[in-house]
C-alpha positions as CSV (number, residue, x, y, z in Angstrom):
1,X,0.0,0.0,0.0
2,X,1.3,3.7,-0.9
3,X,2.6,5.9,1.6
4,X,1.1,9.1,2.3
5,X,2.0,11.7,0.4
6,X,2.5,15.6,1.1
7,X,1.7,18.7,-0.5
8,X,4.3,21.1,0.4
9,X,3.9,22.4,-3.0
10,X,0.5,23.8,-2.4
11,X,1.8,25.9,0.7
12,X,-1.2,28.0,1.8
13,X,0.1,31.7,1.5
14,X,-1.8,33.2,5.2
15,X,-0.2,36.6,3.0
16,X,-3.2,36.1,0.8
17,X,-5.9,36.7,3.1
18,X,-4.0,39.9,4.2
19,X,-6.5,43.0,4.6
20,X,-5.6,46.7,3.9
21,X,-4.0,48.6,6.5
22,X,-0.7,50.9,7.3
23,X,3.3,51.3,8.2
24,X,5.9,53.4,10.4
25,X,9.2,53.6,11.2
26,X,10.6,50.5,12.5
27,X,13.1,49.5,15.5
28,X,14.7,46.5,16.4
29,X,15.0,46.0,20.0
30,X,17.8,44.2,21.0
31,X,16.8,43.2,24.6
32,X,14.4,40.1,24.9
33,X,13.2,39.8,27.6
34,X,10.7,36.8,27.7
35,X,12.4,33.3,28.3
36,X,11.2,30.2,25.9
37,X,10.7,26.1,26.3
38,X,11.8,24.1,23.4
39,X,9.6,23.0,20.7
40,X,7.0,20.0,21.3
41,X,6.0,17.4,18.8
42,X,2.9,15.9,18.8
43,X,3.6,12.5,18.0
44,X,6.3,10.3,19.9
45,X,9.7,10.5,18.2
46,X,12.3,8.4,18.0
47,X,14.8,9.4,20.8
48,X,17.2,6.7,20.6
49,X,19.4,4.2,18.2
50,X,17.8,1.7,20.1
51,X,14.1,3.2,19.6
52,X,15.4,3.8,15.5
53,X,16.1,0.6,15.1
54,X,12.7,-1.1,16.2
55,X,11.2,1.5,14.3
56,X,13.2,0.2,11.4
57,X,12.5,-3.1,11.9
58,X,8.7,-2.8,12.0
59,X,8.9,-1.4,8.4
60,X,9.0,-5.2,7.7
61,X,6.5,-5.9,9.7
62,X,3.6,-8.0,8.1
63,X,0.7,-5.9,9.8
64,X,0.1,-2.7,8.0
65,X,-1.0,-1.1,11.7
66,X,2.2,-1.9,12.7
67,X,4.6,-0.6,10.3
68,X,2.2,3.0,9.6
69,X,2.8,3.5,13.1
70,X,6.6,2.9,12.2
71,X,6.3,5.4,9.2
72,X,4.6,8.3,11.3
73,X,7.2,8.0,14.7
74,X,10.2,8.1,12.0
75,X,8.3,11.0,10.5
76,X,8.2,13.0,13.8
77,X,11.2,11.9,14.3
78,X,12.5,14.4,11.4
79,X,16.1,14.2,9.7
80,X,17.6,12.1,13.0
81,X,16.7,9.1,11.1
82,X,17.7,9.8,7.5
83,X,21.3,8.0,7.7
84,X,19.4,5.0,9.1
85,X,16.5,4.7,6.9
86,X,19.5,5.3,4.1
87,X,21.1,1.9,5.2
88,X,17.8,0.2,4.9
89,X,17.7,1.0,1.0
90,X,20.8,-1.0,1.0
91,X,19.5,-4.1,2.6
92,X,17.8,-7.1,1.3
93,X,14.6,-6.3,2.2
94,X,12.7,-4.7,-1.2
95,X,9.4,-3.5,0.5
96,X,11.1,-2.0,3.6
97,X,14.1,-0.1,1.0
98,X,11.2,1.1,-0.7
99,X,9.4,2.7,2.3
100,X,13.0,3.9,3.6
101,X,13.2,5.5,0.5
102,X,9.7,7.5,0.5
103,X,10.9,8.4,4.2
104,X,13.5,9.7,3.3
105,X,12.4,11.6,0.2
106,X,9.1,13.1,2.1
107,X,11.2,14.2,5.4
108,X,13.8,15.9,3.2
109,X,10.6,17.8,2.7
110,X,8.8,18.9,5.4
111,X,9.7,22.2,7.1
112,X,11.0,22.4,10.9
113,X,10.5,18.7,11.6
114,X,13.2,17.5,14.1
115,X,13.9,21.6,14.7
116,X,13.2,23.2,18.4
117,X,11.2,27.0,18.1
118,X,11.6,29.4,20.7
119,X,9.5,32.3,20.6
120,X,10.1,35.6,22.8
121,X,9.2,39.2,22.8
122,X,11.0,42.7,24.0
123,X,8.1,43.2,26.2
124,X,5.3,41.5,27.7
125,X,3.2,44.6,29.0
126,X,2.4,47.4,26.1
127,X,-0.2,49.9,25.5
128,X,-2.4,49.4,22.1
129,X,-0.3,51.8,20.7
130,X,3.4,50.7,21.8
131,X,5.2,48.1,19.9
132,X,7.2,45.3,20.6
133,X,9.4,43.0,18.4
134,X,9.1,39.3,18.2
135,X,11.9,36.5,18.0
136,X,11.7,33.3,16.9
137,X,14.4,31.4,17.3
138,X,14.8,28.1,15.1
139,X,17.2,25.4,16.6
140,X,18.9,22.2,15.0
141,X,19.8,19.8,16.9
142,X,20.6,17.2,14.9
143,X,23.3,16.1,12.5
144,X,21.1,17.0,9.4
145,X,20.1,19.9,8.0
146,X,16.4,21.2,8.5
147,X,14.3,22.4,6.1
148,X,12.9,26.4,6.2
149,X,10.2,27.7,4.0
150,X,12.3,30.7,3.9
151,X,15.6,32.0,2.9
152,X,18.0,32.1,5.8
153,X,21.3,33.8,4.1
154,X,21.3,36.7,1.3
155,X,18.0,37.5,2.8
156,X,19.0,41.4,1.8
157,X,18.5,40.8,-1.9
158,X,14.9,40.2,-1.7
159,X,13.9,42.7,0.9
160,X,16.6,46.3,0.2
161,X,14.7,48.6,2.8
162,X,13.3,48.8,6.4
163,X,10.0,48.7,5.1
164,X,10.3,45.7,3.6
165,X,12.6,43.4,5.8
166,X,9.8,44.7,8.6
167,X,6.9,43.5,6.5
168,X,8.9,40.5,5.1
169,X,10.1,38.7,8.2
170,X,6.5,38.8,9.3
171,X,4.8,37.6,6.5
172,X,7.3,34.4,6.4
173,X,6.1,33.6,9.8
174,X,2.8,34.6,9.3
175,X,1.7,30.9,8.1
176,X,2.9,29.4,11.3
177,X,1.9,32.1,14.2
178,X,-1.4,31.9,16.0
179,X,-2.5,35.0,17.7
180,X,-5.3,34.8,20.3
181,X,-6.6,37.9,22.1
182,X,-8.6,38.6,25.1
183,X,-11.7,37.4,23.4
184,X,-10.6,33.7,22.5
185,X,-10.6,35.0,19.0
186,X,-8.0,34.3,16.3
187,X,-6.0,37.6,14.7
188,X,-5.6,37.6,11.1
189,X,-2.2,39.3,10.0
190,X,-3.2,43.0,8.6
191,X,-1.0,44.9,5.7
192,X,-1.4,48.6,4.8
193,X,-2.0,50.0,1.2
194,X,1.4,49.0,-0.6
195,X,0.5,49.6,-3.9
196,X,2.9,52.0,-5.5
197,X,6.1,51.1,-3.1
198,X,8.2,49.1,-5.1
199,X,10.0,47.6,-2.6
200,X,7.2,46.5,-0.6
201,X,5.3,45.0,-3.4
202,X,8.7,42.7,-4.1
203,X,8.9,41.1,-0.8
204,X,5.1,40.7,-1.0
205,X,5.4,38.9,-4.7
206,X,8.4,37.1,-3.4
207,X,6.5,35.5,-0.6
208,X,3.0,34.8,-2.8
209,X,4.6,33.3,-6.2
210,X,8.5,32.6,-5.4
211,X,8.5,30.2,-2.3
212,X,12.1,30.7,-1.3
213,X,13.2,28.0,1.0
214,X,16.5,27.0,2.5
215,X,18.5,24.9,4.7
216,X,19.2,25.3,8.5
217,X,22.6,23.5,8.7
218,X,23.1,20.8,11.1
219,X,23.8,22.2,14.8
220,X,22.9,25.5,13.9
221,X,20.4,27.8,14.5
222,X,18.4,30.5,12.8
223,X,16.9,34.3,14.5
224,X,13.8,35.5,12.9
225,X,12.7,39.0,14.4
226,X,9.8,40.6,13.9
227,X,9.8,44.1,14.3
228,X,7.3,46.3,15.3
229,X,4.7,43.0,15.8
230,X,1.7,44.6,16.2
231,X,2.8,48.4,14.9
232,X,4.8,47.9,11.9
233,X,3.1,48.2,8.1
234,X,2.5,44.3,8.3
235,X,1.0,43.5,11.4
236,X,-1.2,41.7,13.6
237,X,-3.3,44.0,15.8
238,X,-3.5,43.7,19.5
239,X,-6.1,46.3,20.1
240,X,-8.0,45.2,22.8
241,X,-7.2,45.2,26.5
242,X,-6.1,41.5,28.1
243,X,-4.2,39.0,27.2
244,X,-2.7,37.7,24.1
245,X,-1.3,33.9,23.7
246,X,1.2,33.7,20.7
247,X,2.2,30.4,19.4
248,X,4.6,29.0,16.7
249,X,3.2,26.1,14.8
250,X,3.5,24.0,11.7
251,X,1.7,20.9,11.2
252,X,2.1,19.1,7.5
253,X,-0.6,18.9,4.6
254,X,-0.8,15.1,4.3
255,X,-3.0,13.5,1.9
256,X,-4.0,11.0,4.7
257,X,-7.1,12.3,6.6
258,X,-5.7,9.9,9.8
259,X,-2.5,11.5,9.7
260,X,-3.8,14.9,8.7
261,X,-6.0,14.3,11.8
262,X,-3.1,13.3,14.1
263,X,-1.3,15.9,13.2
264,X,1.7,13.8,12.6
265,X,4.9,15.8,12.3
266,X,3.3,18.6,14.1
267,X,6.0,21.4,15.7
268,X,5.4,23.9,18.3
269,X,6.4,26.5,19.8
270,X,6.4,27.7,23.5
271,X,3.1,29.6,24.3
272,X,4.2,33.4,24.5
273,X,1.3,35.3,26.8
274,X,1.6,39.2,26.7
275,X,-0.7,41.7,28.1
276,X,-2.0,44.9,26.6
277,X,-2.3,46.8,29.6
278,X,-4.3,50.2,27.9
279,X,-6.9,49.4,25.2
280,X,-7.1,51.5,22.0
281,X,-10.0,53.9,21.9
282,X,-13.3,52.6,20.8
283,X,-13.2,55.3,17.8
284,X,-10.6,52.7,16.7
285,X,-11.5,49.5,18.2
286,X,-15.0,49.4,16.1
287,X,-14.0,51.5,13.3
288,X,-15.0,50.3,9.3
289,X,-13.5,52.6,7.6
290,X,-9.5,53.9,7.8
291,X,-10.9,57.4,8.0
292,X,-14.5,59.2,9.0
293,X,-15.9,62.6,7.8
294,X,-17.7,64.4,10.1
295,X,-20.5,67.2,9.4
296,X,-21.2,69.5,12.2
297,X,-22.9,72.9,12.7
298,X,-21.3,75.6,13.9
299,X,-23.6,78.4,13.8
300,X,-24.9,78.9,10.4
301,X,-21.7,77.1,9.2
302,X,-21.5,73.6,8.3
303,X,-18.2,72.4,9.0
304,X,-16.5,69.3,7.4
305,X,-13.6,67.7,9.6
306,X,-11.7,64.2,8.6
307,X,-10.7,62.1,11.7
308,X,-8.6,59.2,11.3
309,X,-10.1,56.1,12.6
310,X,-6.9,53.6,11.7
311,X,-4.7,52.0,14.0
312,X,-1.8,53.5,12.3
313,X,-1.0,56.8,10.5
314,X,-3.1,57.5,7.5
315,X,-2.9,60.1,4.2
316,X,-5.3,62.6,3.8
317,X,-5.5,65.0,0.4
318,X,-7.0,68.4,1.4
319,X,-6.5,69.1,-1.9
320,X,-10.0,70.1,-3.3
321,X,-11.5,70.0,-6.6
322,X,-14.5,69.1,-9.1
323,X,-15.3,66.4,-9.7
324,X,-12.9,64.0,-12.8
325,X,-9.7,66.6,-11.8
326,X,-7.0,64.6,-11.8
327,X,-5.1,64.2,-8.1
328,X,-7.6,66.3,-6.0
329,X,-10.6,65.3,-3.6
330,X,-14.4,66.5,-3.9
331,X,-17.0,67.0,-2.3
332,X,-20.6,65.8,-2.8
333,X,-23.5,66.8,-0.8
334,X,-26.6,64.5,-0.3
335,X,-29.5,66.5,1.3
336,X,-32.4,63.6,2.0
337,X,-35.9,64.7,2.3
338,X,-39.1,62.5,2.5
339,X,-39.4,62.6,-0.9
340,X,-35.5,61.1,-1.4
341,X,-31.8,62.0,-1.7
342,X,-30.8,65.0,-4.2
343,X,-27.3,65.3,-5.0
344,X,-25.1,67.9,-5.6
345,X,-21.2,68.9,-6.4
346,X,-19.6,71.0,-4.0
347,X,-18.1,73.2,-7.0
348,X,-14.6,74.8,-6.5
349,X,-14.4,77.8,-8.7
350,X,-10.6,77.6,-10.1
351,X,-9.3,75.5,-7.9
352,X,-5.7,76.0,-7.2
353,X,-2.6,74.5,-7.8
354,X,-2.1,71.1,-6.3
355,X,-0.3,71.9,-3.2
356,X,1.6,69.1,-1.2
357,X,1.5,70.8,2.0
358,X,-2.3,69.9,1.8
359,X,-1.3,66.1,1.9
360,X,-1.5,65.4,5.4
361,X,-0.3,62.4,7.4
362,X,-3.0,61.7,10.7
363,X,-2.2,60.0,13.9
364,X,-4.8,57.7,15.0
365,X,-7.6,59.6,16.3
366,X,-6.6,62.8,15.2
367,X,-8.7,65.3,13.2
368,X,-8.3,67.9,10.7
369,X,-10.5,70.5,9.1
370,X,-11.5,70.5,5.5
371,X,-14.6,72.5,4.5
372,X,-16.3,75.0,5.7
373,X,-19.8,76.1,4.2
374,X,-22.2,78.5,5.4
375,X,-25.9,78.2,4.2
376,X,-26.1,81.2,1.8
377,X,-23.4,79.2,0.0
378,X,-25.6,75.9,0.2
379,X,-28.9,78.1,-1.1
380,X,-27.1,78.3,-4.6
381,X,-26.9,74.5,-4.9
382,X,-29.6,72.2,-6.6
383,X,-31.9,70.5,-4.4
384,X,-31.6,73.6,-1.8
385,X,-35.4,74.5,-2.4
386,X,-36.6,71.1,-1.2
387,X,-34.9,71.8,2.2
388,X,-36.7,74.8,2.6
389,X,-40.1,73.0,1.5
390,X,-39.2,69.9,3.8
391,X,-38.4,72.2,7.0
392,X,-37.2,70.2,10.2
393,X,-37.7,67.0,8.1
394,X,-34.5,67.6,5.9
395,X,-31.4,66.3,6.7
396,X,-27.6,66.7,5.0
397,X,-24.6,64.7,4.8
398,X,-21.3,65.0,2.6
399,X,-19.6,62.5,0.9
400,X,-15.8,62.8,0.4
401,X,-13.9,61.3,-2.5
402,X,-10.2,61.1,-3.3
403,X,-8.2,59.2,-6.4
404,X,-5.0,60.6,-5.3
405,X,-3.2,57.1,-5.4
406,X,1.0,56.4,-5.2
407,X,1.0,53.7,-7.7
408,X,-0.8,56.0,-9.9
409,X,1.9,58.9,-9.4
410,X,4.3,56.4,-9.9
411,X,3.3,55.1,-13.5
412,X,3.3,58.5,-14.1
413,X,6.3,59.7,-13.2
414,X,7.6,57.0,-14.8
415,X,5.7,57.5,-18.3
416,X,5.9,60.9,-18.7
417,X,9.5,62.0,-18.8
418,X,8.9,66.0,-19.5
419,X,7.4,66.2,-16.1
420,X,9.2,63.4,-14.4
421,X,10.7,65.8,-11.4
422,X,6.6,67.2,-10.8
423,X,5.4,63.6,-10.4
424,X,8.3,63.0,-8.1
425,X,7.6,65.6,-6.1
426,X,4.1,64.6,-5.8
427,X,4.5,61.0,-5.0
428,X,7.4,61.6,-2.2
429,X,5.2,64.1,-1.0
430,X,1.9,61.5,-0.4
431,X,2.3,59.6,2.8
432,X,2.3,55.8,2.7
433,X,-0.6,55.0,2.8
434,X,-2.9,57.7,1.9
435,X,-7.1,57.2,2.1
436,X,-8.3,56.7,-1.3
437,X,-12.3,55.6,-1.9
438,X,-15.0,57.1,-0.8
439,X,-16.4,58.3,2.6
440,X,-19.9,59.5,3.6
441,X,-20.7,61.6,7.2
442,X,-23.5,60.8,9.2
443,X,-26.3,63.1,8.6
444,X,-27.5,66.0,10.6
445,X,-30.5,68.2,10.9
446,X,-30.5,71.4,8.5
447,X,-33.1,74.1,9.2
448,X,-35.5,76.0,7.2
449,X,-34.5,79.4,7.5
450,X,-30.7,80.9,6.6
451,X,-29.1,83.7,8.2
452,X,-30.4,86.4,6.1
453,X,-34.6,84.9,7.3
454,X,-34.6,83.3,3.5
């Protein structure tokens, strides 16, 4: 009967499932703190020569029970075993050199088996808003080499800046890590708006379509940090007050349900528990959208502020235009009476030039003033006379929209060589990652009258 065979090949990329997000500068911190256990396997390994050999000699045993159970302790048992099963392909018995072979092929593929993981963190109390780094520590301690589903050398020519050896590192270990928070709830990993940051966008395509893999030599042992964990442009968000279990795991995709369900091979990590001592604020914590435009009244003014409702630093462009003019945000206002919702452009007569001071970077939670409109100037806008008809029954809201997008910038300043240094310009000048979509306020009461009793 055939062995069970593995898919590394169909690696599931936990990268894919990534959502949209932000990034910052990022430290390393050098002092780790937390201590760490060694790695646990799930099933039994073999510990000894003397546990090897019976292992060995049960793949010529005539009970299939006997000698799977054989095949999946050698398994666990990782690349301790390969010069042994290697001496069974030269013995007399065909069945058991053929088994010893598929051993030897399948654990020359699996990742980590026979390896110990350490995981520890720079610090184990934080705020929502104060990162820490991440280590994982990968251990051989055998005579053979262990395989990594990541490059461990030359790692600088895939990932050439900060940005991208901080989202990098973490989205190689991003298919292993489990992180649980207060509410007994998995974290997904998050990654901010990359799109025109060339750099970033290589490590991400490295990770999705290249695979790189290498060899952890025998004896040795291999540092992974994570910068900026829960901070950094590729994170996973600790938010909420309480505490947070971290784990390291990797468990092969066999084609075998039983051993599939066994989780044969299986390597884990020390469970890391850190606390977030301050929780972020709940305009955060239950926001949908990265940013939120606010209408208020002030007076007979209607005042239009943008408040970031990220986790990280967000873009704004307070650059404002009509509506199809290239690189600027408009307004649209949506007044909604009984009768339905009339639209109308906020026009901007001669709008001037772009500026890049008006490309604004926000802190989480922090607010900045856009428009300001008094409601004289709404009286000259369509759908005005239905508010006045309606009375206390009308209500307005604004919708903000901006197309002001780095990747765009950067075809452009790529494309158009006359006015290559303008495009530059404009593209360093846009934060990573700026807002771009499509934002409406809540809606608040308008009255009847104006200032002037019209």
């Amino acid at each position: 009967m055939p062995f069970s065979s593995i898919r590394e090949t169909d690696r599931i990329h936990t990268m894919n499932t990534l959502s949209r997000t932000v990034l910052g500068g990022c430290l390393l911190i050098e002092l780790l703190t937390s201590a760490a256990a060694p790695a646990q396997v799930t099933t039994s390994p073999a510990s000894t020569e003397n546990d090897i050999q019976i292992l060995l000699d049960d793949l010529s045993d005539p009970s299939y029970e006997v000698r799977q159970a054989a095949v999946e302790k050698l398994y666990a048992a990782g690349p301790v075993v390969l010069e042994a099963l290697a001496e069974v392909t030269k013995g007399g018995d065909f069945e058991a050199g053929l088994r010893a072979r598929d051993l030897i092929e399948r654990i020359q593929k699996l990742f980590f088996v026979g390896a110990k993981i350490e995981l520890s963190a720079s610090h184990k109390q934080f705020r929502w808003d104060e990162a820490f780094s991440l280590r994982i520590k990968i251990i051989n301690p055998s005579d053979f080499p262990i395989h990594l589903p990541f490059l461990i050398k030359n790692r600088g020519s895939i990932d050439a800046d900060p940005m991208a050896v901080q989202m990098g590192n973490l989205l190689d270990a991003a298919d292993f890590l489990s992180v649980v928070g207060p509410d007994g709830k998995a974290a997904d990993p998050v990654v901010d708006d990359l799109r025109g940051e060339p750099s970033l966008e290589a490590a991400l395509d490295t990770r999705v379509y290249a695979e790189p893999a290498s060899l952890l030599a025998p004896h040795g042992e291999f540092i992974l940090n994570l910068p900026d964990f829960n901070r950094g442009f590729a994170r996973y968000r600790m938010l909420r007050k309480g505490t947070y279990r971290l784990q390291f795991a990797y468990v092969p995709e066999w084609d075998d349900p039983k051993m599939r369900e066994a989780e044969i091979g299986k390597v884990v990590s020390n469970a890391l528990t850190l606390t977030v001592t301050q929780p972020a604020p709940d305009l955060i914590l239950h926001a949908r959208r990265e940013i939120r435009v606010v209408l208020e009244r002030v007076g007979w003014e209607f005042v239009i502020r943008l408040t970031n409702t990220h986790d990280r630093p967000m873009g704004v462009n307070l650059n404002l235009g009509n509506r199809g003019l290239a690189n600027y945000a408009h307004l649209e206002w949506q007044w909604q009476t009984p009768a339905g919702v009339v639209r109308a452009e906020q026009p901007i007569i001669d709008p001037p030039p772009l500026d890049t001071e008006k490309l604004v970077k926000l802190k989480p939670g922090q607010s900045i003033e856009l428009f300001r409109a008094d409601l004289n100037r709404l009286k000259t806008l369509p759908g005005f006379e239905q508010m006045d008809q309606e009375g206390e029954k009308t209500t307005l809201a604004v919708r903000y929209s901006n197309t002001l997008d780095r990747a765009l910038l950067l075809m452009r300043r790529r494309q158009d060589e006359p006015n290559q240094e303008k495009w530059k310009r404009l593209y360093e000048a846009t934060p990573l990652p700026t807002f771009v979509g499509s934002c409406t306020s809540d809606p608040i009461q308008v009255p009847s009258n104006t200032p002037d009793g019209n």
